[in-house]
C-alpha atoms as an extended CHARMM CRD file, in Angstrom:
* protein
*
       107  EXT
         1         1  UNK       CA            147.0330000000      183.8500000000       64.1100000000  PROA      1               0.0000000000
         2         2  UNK       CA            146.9700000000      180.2350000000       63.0190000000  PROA      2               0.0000000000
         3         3  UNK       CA            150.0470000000      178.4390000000       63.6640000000  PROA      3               0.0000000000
         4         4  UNK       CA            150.7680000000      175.1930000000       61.4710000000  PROA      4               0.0000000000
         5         5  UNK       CA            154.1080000000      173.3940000000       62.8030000000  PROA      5               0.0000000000
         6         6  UNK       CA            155.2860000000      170.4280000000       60.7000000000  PROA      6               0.0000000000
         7         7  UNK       CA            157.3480000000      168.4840000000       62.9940000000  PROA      7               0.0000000000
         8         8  UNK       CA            159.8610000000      165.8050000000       61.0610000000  PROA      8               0.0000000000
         9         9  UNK       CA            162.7580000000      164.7150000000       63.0960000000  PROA      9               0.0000000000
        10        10  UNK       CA            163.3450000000      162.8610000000       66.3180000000  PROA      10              0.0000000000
        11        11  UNK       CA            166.4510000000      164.6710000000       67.2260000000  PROA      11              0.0000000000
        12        12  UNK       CA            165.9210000000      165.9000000000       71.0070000000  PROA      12              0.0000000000
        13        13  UNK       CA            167.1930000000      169.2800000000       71.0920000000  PROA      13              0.0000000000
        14        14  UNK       CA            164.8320000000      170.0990000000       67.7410000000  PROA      14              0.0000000000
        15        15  UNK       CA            161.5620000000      168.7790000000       69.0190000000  PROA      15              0.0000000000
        16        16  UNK       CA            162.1550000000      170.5460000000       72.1950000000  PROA      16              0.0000000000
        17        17  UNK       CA            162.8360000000      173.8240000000       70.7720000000  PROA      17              0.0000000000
        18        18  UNK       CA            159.8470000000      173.0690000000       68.7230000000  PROA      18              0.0000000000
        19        19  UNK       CA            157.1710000000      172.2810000000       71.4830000000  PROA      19              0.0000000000
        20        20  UNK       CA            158.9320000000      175.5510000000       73.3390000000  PROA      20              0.0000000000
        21        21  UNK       CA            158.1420000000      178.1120000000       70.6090000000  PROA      21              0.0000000000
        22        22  UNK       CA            154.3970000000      176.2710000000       70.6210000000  PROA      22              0.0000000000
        23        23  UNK       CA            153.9340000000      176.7220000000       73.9570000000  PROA      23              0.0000000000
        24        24  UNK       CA            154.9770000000      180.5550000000       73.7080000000  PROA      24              0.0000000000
        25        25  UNK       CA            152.7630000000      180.7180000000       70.5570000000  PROA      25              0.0000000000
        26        26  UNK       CA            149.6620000000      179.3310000000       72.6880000000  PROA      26              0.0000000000
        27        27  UNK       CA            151.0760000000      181.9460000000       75.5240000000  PROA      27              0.0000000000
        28        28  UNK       CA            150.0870000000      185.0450000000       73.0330000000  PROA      28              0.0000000000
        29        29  UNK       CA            146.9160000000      183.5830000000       72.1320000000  PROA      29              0.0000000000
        30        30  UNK       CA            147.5890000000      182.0920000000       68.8470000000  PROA      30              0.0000000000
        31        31  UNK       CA            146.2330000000      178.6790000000       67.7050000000  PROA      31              0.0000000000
        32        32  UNK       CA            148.7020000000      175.9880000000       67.0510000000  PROA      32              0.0000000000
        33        33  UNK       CA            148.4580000000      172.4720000000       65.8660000000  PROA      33              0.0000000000
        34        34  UNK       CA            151.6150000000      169.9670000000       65.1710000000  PROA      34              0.0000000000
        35        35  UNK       CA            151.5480000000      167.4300000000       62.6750000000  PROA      35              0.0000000000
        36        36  UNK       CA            154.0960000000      164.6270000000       63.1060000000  PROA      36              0.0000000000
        37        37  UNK       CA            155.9400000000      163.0680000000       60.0740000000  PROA      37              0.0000000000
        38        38  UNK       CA            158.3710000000      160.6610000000       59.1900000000  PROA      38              0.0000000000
        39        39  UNK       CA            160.6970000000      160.6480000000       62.4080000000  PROA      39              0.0000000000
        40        40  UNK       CA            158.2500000000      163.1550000000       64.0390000000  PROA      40              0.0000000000
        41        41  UNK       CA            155.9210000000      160.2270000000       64.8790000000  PROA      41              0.0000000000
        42        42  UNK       CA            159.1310000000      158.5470000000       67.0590000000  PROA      42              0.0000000000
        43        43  UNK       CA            158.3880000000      161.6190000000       69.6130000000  PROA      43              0.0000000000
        44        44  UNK       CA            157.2630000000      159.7850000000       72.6740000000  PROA      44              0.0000000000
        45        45  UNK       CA            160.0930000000      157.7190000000       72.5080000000  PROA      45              0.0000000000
        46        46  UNK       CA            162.7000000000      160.2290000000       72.7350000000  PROA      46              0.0000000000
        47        47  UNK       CA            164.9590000000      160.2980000000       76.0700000000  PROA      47              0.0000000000
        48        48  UNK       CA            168.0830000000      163.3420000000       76.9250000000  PROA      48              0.0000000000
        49        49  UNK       CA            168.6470000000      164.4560000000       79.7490000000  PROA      49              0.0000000000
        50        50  UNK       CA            169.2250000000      167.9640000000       78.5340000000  PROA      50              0.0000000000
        51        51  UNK       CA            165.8650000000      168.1860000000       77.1000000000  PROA      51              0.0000000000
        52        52  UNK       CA            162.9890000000      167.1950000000       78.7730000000  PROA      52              0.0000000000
        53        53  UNK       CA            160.6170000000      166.1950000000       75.6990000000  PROA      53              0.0000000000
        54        54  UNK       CA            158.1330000000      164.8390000000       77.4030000000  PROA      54              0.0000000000
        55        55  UNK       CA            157.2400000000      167.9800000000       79.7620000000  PROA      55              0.0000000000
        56        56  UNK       CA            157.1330000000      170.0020000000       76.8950000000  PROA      56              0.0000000000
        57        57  UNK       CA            154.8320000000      168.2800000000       75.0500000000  PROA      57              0.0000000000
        58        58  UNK       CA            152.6640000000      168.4420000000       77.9300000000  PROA      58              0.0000000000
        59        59  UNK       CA            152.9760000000      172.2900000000       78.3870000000  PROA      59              0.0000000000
        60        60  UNK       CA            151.7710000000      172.2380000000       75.1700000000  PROA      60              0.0000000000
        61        61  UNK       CA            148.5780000000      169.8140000000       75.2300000000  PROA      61              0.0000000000
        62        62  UNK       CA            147.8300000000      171.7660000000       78.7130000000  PROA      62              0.0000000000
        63        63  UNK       CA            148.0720000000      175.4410000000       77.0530000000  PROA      63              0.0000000000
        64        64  UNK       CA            145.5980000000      174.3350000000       74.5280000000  PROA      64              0.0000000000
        65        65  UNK       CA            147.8670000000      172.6460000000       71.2760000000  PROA      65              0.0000000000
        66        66  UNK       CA            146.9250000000      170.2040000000       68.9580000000  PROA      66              0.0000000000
        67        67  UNK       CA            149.0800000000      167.1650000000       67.9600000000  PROA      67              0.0000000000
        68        68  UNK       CA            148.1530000000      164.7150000000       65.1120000000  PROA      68              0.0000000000
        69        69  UNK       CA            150.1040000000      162.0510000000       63.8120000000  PROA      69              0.0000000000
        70        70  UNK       CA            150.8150000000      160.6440000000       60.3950000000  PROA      70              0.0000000000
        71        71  UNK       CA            149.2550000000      156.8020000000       60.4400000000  PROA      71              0.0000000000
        72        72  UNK       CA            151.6960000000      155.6380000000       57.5640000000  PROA      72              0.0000000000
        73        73  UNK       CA            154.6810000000      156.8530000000       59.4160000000  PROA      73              0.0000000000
        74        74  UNK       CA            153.4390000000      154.9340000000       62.2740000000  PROA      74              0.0000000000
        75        75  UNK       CA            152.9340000000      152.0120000000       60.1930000000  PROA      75              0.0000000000
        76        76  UNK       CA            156.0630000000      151.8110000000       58.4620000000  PROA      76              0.0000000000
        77        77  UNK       CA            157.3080000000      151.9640000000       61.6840000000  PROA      77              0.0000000000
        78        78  UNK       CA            155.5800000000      149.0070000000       62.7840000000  PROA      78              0.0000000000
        79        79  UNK       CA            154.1530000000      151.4460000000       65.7120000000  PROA      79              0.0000000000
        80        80  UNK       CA            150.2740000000      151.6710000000       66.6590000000  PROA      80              0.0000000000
        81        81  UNK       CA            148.3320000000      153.7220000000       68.5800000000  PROA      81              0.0000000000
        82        82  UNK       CA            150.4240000000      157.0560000000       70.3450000000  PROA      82              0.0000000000
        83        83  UNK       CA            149.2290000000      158.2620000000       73.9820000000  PROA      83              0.0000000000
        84        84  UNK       CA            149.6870000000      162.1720000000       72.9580000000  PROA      84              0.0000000000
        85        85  UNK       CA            147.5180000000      162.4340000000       70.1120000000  PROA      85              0.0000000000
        86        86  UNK       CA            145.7080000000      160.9250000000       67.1160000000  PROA      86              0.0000000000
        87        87  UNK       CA            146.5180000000      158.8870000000       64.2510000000  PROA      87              0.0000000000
        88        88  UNK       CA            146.0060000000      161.4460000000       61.2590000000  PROA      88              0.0000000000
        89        89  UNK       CA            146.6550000000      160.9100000000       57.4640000000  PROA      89              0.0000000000
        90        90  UNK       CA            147.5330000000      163.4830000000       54.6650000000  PROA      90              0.0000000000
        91        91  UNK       CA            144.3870000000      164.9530000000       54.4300000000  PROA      91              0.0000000000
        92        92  UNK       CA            144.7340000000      166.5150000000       57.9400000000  PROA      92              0.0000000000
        93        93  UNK       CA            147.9030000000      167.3010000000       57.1360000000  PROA      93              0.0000000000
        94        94  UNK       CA            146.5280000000      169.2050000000       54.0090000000  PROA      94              0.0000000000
        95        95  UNK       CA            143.6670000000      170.8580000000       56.2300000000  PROA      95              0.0000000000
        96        96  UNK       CA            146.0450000000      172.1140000000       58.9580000000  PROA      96              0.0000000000
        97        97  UNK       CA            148.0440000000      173.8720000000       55.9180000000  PROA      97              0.0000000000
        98        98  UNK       CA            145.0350000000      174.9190000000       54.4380000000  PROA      98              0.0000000000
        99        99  UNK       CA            143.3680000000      176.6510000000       57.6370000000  PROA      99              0.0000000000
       100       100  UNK       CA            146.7690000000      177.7880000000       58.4800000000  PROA      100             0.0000000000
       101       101  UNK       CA            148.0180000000      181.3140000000       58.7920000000  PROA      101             0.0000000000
       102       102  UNK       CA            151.9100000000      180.2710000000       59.0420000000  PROA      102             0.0000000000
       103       103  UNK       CA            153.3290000000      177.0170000000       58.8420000000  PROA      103             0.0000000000
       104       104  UNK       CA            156.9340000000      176.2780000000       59.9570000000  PROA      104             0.0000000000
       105       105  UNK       CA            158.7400000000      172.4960000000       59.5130000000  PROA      105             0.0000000000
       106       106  UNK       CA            161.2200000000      171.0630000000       62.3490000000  PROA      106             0.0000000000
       107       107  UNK       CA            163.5500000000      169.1840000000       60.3260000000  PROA      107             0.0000000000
């Protein structure tokens, strides 16, 4: 299956649960891509100490996931380039629905 995740908060606990169930997704051999919008695009910036963000994005990219970014989100947010994937723009976003057997929104 094709697993569309629309990820649009910064909120820790969210984006870590999130990144978890794609991880376990990739696990069972299911293809999963992220697109990051609005607050979404704040993700590399986010620090708890009772959820590790960062490592779970990185389970993720290493098990095989796709992340994309919205470039207006970034802009409006005065933010360039992001280490963990690329700038995107509603057409991707539109293509990963599209292609897309599933797609579930972190809000």
């Amino acid at each position: 299956m094709k697993i569309g995740m629309i990820l649009n908060t910064n909120d820790p606990e969210t984006v870590w649960n999130a990144f978890r169930f794609g991880v376990t997704s990739l696990t069972n051999e299911h293809g999963v891509r992220v697109f990051l919008l609005g607050r979404g695009v704040e993700i590399e910036e986010i620090r708890s100490e009772e959820f590790d963000v960062a490592k779970q994005v990185q389970h993720f990219l290493d098990a095989g996931g796709e992340i994309l970014a919205c470039g207006t989100c970034l802009k409006i947010r005065k933010k360039g380039e992001m280490k963990i994937c690329p700038i995107s723009t509603m057409q991707n976003l539109l293509e990963i629905v599209e292609s897309s057997d599933k797609v579930i929104t972190f809000s």
